[in-house]
N, C-alpha and C positions, 0 to 999 in steps of 0.2 A: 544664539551663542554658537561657536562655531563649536566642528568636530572635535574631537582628540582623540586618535588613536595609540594603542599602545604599539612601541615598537616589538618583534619577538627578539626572544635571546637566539643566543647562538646554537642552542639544540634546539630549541622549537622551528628555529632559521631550519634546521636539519631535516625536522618533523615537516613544514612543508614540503621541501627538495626531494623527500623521500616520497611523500604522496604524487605529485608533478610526474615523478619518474612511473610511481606504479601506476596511478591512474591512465597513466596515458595508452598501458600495454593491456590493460587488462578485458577480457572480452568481454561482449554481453549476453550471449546466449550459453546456454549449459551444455554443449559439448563442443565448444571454441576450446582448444589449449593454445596456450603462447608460451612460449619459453620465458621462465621469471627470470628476473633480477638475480635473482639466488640460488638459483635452480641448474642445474644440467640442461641443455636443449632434449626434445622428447624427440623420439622417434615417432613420423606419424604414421599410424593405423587406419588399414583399413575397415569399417567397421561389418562388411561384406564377406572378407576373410579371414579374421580372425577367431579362433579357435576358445571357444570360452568355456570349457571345458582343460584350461592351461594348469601341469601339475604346481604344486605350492613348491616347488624348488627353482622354479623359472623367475630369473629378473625381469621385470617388467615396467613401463610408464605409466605415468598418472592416465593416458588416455585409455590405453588397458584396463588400468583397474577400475576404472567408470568402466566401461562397459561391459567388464564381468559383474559388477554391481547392480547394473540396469538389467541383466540380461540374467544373469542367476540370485538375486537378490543381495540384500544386505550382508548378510553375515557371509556369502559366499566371496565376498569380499575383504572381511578384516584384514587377516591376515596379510594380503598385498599389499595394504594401507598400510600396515604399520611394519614392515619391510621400507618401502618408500621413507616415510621418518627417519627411518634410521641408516639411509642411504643418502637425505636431505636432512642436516638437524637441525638449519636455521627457517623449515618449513615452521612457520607460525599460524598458518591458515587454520579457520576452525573448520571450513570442508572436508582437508583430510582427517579430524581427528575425529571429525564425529560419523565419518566413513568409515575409520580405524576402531569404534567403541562398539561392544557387544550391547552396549546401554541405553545408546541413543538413540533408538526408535523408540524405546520405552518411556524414554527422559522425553522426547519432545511432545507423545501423546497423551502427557500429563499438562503441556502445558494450556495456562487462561483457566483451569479446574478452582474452583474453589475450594478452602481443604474438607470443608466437612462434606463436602459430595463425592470426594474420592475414597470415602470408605475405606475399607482394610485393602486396600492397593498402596495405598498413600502410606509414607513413614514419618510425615510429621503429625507431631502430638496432637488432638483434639481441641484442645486450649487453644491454640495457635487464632489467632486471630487475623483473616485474609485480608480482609477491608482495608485492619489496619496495617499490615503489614506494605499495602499496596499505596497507604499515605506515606508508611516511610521510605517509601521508593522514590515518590514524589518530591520528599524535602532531601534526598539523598540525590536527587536531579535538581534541587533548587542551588542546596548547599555549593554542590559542582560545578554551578551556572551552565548547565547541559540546556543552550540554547541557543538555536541559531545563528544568532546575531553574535553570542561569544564564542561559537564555534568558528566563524567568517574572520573575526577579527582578530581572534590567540592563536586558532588553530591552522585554519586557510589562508591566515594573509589577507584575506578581502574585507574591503571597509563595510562600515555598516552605518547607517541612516538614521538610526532609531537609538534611543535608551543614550544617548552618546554622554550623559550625566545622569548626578543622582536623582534630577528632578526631571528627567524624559526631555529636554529641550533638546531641537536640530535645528540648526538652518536648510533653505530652503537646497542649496547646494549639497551639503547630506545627503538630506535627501530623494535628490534626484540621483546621486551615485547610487544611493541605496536600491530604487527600483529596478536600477538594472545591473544589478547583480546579486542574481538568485535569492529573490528577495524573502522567501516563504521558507526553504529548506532545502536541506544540501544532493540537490538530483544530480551533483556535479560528483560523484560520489560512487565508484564500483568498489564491489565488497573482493578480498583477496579472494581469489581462487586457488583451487588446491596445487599446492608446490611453490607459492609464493609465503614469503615472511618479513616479520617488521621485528627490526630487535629494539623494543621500548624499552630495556634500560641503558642504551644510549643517547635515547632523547629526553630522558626526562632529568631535569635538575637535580642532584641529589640536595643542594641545599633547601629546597622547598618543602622537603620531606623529613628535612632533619632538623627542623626548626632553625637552623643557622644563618636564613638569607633574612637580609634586613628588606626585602622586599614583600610585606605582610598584603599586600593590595593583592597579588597573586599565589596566595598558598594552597587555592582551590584549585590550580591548573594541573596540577598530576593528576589531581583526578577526573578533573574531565579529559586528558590525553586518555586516563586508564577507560573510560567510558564510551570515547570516541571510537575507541579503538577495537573494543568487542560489539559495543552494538552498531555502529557506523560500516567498521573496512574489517567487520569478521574476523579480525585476527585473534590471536589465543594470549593470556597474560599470565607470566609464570606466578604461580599462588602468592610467593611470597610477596614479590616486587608488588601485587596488586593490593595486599595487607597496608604495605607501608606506606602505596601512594594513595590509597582511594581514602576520600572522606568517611570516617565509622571503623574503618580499619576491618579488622576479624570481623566485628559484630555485622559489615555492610557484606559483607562476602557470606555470613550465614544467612542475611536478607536474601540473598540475591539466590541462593540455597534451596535455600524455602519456596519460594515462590517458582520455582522452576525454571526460570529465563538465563544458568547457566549452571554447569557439572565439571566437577574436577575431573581430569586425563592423567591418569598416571601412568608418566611415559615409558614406564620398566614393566608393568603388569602385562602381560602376556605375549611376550618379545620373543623371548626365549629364557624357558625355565630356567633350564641351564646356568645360566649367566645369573640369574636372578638374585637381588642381592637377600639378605638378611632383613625381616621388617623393619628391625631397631636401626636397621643399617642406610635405609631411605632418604633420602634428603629434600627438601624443599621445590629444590630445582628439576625433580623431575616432577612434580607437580601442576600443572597446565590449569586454571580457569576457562571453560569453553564456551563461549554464547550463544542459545539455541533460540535466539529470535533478535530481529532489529528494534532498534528505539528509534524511531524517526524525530527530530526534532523540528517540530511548525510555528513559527511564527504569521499571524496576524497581523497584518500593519495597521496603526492606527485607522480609522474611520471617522474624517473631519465632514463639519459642517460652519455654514456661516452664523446659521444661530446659535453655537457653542462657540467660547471661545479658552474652556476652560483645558485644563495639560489632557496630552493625548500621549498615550503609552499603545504599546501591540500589547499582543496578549500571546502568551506564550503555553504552549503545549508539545504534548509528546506522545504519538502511537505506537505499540508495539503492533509488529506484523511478523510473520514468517521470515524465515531467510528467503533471500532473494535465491532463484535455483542456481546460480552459481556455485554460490555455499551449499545447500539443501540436496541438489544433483536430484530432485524429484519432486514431482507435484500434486501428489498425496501421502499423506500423514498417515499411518496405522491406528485406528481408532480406539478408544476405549468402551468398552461396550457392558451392560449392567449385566450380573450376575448376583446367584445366593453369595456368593463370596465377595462380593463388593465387584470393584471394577475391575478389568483386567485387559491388556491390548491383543488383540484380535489380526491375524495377517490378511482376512480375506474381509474383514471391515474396514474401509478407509474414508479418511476426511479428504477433503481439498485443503490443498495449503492457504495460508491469507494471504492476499495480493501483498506484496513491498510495495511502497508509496512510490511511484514512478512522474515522469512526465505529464501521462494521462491524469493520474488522480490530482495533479498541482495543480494544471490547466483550467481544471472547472472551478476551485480553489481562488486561484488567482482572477481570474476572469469575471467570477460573478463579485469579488471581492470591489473589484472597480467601480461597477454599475449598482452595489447591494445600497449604495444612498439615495441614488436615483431612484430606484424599487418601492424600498419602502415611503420614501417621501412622496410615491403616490398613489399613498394608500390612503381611504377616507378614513379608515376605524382603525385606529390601531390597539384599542383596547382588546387583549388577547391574542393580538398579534403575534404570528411565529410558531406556529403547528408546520412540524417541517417532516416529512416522508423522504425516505433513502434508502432506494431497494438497487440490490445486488450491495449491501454496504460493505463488503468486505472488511476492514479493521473500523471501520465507522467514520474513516478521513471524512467523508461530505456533511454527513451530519454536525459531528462534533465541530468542525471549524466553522461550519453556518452557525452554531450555535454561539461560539466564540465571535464572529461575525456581529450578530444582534447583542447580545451582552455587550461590545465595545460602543454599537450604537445607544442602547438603553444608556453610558456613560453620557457618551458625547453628542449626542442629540436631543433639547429642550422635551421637545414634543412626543418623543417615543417611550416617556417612562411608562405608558400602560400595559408594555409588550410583557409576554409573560412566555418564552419561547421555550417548546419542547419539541422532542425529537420519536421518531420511532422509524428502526434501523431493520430490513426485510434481508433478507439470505436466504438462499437452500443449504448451505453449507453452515451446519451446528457452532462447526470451531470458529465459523468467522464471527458468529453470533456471541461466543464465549469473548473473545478477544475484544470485541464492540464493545461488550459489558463491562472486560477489563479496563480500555484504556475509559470508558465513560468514569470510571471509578479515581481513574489515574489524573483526569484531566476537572473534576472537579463535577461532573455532571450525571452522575448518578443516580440525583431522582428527576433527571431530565430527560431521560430516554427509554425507550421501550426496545422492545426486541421479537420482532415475529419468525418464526421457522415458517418457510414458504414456497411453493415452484412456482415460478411466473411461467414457467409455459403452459401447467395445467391449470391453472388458475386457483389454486386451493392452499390454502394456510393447514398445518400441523400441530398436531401441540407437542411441544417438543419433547426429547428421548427422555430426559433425564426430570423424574414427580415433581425436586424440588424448584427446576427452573419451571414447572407449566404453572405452579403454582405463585410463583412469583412476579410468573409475566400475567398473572390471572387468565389464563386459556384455558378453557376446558370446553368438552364434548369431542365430538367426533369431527373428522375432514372438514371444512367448511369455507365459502366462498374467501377468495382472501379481500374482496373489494368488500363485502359482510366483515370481514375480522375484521381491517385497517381501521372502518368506521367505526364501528361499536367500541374498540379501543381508544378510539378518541374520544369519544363519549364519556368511558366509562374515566379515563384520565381528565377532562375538561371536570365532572361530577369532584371528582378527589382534589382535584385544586380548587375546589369551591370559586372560580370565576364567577366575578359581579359583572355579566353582561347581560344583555339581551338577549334570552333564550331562544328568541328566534331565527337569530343569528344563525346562517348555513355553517351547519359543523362537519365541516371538508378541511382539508389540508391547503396552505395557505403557499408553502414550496415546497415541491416534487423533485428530488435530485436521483441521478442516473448515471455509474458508470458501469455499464453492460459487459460481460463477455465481447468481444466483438471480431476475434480473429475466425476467417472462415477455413477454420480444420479439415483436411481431409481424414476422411474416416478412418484410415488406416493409421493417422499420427494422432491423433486420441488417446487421452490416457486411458479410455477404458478397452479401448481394442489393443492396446499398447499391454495390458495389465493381460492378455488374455494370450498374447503371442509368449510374454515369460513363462508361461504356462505348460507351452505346448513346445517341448525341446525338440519336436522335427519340423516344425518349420522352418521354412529357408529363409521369411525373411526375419532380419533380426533387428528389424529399426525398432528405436526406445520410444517414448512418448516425452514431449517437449512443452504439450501444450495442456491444462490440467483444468476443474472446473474454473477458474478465474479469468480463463482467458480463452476459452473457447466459442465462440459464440455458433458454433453447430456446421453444418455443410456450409451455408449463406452466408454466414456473419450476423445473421440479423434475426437470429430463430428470438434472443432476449429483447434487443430492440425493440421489433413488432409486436411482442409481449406488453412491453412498457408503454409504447404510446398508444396501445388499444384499451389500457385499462385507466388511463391519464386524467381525460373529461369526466368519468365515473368519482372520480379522487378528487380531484383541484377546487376549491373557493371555485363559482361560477366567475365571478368577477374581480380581475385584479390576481388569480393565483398563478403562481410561477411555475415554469415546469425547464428542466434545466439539465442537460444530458450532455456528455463526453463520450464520443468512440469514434470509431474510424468507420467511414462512411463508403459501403458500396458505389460506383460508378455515378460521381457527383458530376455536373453539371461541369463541361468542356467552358473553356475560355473560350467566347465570342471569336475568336480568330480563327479558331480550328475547329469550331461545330460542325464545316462540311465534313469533317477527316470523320465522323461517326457514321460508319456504316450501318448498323444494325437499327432500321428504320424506328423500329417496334420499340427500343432502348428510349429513342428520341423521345417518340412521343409519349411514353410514361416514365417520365425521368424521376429521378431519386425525391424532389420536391412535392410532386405525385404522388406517389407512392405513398409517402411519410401521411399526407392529406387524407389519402382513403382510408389507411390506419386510425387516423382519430377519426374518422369520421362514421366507424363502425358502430359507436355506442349513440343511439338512436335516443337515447333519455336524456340528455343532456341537454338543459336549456339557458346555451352560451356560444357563442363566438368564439373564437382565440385568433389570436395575430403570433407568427413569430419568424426566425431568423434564425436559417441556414447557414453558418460559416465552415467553408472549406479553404483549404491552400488555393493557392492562385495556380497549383502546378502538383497535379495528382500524379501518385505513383501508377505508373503503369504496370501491368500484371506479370511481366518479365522482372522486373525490378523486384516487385513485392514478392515474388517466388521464393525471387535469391535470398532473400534479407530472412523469411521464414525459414525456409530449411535449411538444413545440417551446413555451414559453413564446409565449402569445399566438398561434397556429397553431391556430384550431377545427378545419380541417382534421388535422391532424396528432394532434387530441385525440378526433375522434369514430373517428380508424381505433384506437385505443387501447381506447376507450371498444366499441366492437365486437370487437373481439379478444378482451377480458375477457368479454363476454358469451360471447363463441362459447365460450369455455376452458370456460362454467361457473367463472370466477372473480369471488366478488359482494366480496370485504372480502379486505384482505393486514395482514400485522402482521412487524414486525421481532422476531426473538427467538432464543432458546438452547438447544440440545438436548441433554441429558445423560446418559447412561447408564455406568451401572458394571454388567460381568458378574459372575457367582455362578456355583459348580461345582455342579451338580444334589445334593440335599439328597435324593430321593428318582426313583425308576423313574419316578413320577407327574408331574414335571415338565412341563411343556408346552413346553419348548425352543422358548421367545418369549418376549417384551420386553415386559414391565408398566412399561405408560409411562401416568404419570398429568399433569397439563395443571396450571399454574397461572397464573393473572393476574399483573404486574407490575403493581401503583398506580401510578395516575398520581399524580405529586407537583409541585409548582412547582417543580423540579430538572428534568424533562421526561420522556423514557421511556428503554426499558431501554437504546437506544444510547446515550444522552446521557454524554458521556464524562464530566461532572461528577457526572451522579447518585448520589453514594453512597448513597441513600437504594435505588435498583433493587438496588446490590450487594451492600447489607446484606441485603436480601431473598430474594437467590437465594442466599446464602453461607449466613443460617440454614435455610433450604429444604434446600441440598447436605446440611450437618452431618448430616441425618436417613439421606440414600440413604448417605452413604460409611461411617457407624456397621455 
């Protein structure tokens, strides 16, 4: 059956033209300013000489007051912020207000808590039920059709592939439009930055709201505009207009309340007293809903095969993550820490922020999403199939969609009903651990997942801060090996599903998924050296930290890397298990044309393929083979380039400590790309118990390179590439 899409009205016509314009200005790193749409042009600063110690009677710019923010803290900044507002009032951004709020450091280290672990911190009632609260979040995202594919098609203007009727039919043209345009989720997508604003009640229908339009097929579109809008492009939505467009009305806005993921701005409280009006005298409109985390929305596309022939749907999900630092302007969270008086936030305890769902995390997503039929199709046993391990998991993106992954196969594949897939999601970072457990809650997979607190560089599992989680994740004793935790919890989880298999069966983890820290930080842009110069008001230099636990991967880039693939063989099914990593790969292998241009002998002959080798090849117990596959760009960023794109836009300073770092590392060229390995049971004594890992190029194509979440041209590549290791 062919497509049909809906055409937009004339203000949604609006609502795209309006995104087109913002997205295309809007920066990506967190101290880019551009002049908004709405905004005044800024004056720009230097971050070298100005004075941040500026009295509160000084007009100033948004770029100003970030960096008395970054550089004197939070609250040394209110005030500016909410000067700015009132200098800018069509700023809708939720970066300035929650720059502008005495509350929201407080508000945001509350969130992913469960209520009854927040003890007398917390002011909703005891009763309150979190679970459930977090289902109606779920049908309050069902209700609003907060997905993808209707976000592409109401909201972007982009067609979509899938669901195109009530009964999931596409033709085959669909769906080839479908794959290649951003087929997973909306990466096409910058969050407003502070001074930028979207005025939504101009885009939105008022008859949709007012029961007047005879168009009942779209009565849910206000509220997914009201939805898009806070948890997609960060903007702010004045209370009332959000009452009368969102699905539940009041009662969805006291959900949303409760659960922490957003806080009222009252744009008159502490302005200026003075001025200040009467309580009774308050109105609606100065009232702001603010959104203190993203809702990413992920689609799964169907997973066909020839021995089904029965209807194929995607599977649709949603993670919540941190704000992107655009919005957030920082890369750690204020922590909440236990006390006799329940919980309370702590300035000199902090979390990492959770990764926002980016390129990188799509990438492995999409990619293994091609090849997952090929995979499993050659496996011998699939009874029990699908123990899947995902450390550094950040909001739990790899886990959970693999999971979502094998559930669509368990649908649509004859042969695979015996798979019984679970997950267990590894972190150093508690809150990302909180948030995994959230969205597992939110996305239906709850008692699918596990959650270990963990350092992969020391190699030791924790049990975690808070009694009630160690006891839920059942951990207990002291520090202990973490390759000892992963297993014994898979035991003890395999035990609890009462699985009818063959207990002799190796009980190892069947896919290993990996997206690493992988930026190589100089020590001085660290946030924790960064957290330490705030500190110390005579230092001369005054640079912020950019880069926080999620994305640091230490001096090298590869301090988590070499973690992950040392402890990999110890992990994996000996035979047939998958091991499957995203990052950016230190000084990959030169295109055959220009191999003589590498000077540095020594590079040659232990090239990055090497390396990776010796790395697995350190656990000596291990009695298996592996085969896998190196994909890089056909065309590595070179270390002048990768400098710039890291540090401070327009900041030579900031680019030549970069630009020397890389040197000092011995890092000359970096490339984004995929690592793949599948292990094999020794075939013979002669075995070499190591990893035959062969390197291939990814074509550059005018679709872009291998992250580019539209390419399907990279994914056809590496999917026929896989077809060969997984035979």
């Amino acid at each position: 059956m062919a497509a049909s899409y809906i055409t937009p009205s004339c203000r949604n016509a609006q609502f795209v033209l309006f995104l087109i314009i913002v997205l295309t200005v809007l920066p990506i790193t967190t101290t880019s300013f551009h002049a908004s749409p709405i905004a005044p042009p800024r004056q720009a600063t230097s971050s070298r000489s100005m004075t941040a110690n500026r009295a509160l009677s000084d007009t100033i710019n948004y770029a100003q007051a970030y960096q008395i923010r970054t550089q004197n803290g939070h609250d040394a900044a209110i005030h500016h912020y909410r000067q700015l507002l009132l200098q800018n009032p069509q700023d809708t951004s939720a970066a300035t207000r929650i720059a502008a709020s005495k509350d929201s450091l407080r508000l945001l280290a509350k969130v992913g808590w469960p209520y009854a672990q927040l003890n007398e911190y917390q002011t909703i009632k005891q009763t309150e039920d979190w679970e459930g609260d977090i289902e109606k979040l779920h049908n309050l995202l069902d209700l609003s059709n907060y997905h993808h594919s209707s976000l592409r098609s109401h909201i972007f203007n982009l067609p979509t592939g899938i669901d195109n009727d009530d009964e999931g039919n596409g033709d085959q043209q669909s769906l080839a439009k479908y794959k290649n345009d951003y087929p997973m989720g909306p990466t096409y997508i910058r969050p407003l930055a502070a001074g930028q604003g979207l005025d939504l009640s101009k885009l939105i229908d008022p008859s949709l709201t007012s029961g007047k339009s005879m168009d009942t097929a779209r009565k849910w579109l206000p509220s997914l505009q009201c939805l898009a809008t806070l948890f997609l492009l960060s903007s702010c939505v004045p209370k009332q207009l959000l009452i009368e467009s969102i699905v539940g009305g009041k009662e969805t806005l006291e959900l949303l309340l409760r659960l922490g993921i957003v806080f009222i701005f009252d744009a008159k409280q502490g302005v200026d007293e003075r001025k200040q009006s009467a309580p009774g005298d308050r109105v609606e409109e100065d009232e702001w809903v603010v959104p203190l985390i993203h809702l990413f929305p992920l689609d799964i596309p169907p997973i066909r095969s020839l021995s089904c022939d029965g209807k194929h749907r995607a599977k649709h999900m949603v993670l919540m993550t941190d704000l992107h630092p655009n919005v957030l302007g920082m890369t750690s969270i204020p922590k909440l820490i236990e006390s006799n008086k329940g919980h309370s936030p702590s300035d000199d305890n902090e979390e990492g922020a959770v990764m926002y769902i980016g390129p990188d995390s799509l990438a492995l997503v999409h990619h293994l999403h091609a090849s997952m039929l090929q995979y499993v199709e050659s496996q011998t046993e699939m009874q029990s199939f699908g123990r899947i391990l995902d450390v550094c998991t950040g909001s739990g993106v790899q886990a959970l969609a693999t999971l979502g992954m094998l559930d669509l196969l368990k649908q649509n594949v004859l042969d695979s009903a015996g798979m019984d897939p679970m997950a267990i999601a590894v972190d150093i970072n508690e809150r990302a651990l909180r948030f995994t457990r959230f969205n597992a809650h939110l996305n239906g997979y709850s008692d699918k997942l596990l959650t270990v607190h963990a350092d992969l560089l020391s190699g030791e599992a924790y049990p975690r801060t808070n009694a009630q989680h160690a006891k839920h994740e059942e951990f207990k004793g002291d520090d202990t090996s973490l390759v000892e935790v992963l297993l014994n919890k898979l035991v003890i989880e395999e035990k609890q599903q009462s699985f009818q298999h063959d207990r002799k069966k190796e009980q190892k983890f069947d896919i290993f998924l990996a997206n690493p820290p992988f930026i190589p930080v100089p020590p001085s842009r660290s946030d924790d050296a960064a957290s330490s110069l705030r500190k110390n008001e005579g230092c001369g230099d005054t640079s912020t930290p950019r880069y926080g636990l999620f994305s640091s991967g230490g001096a090298s880039g590869e301090d988590c890397l070499r973690a992950i693939v040392q402890i990999a063989p110890s992990l994996l099914r000996s035979d047939g298990g998958l091991f499957a990593v995203v990052s950016e790969f230190m000084n990959p292998p030169p295109l055959p044309s220009v191999s003589k241009k590498i000077v540095d002998e020594e590079d040659a002959k232990e090239g990055l393929a090497s390396k990776i080798d010796k790395w697995w090849g350190l656990q000596l117990a291990v009695d298996s083979d592996a085969k896998g596959i190196l994909f890089t760009n056909e065309f590595a960023i070179n270390c002048g380039i990768y400098a710039q794109r890291r540090a401070m836009k327009n900041d030579q300073e900031d680019i030549n400590v970069w630009k020397e770092h890389l040197d000092l590392s011995g890092i000359h060229s970096v490339s984004p790309g995929l690592l793949f390995v599948q292990t094999r049971k020794f075939k013979s004594k002669q075995s070499g118990k190591r990893l035959n890992l062969k390197h291939q190029f990814v074509p550059k194509t005018d679709h872009g390179s291998i992250w580019t979440p539209h390419n399907f041209d990279a994914v056809e590549f590496t999917r026929n590439i896989l077809m060969d290791l997984f035979r």
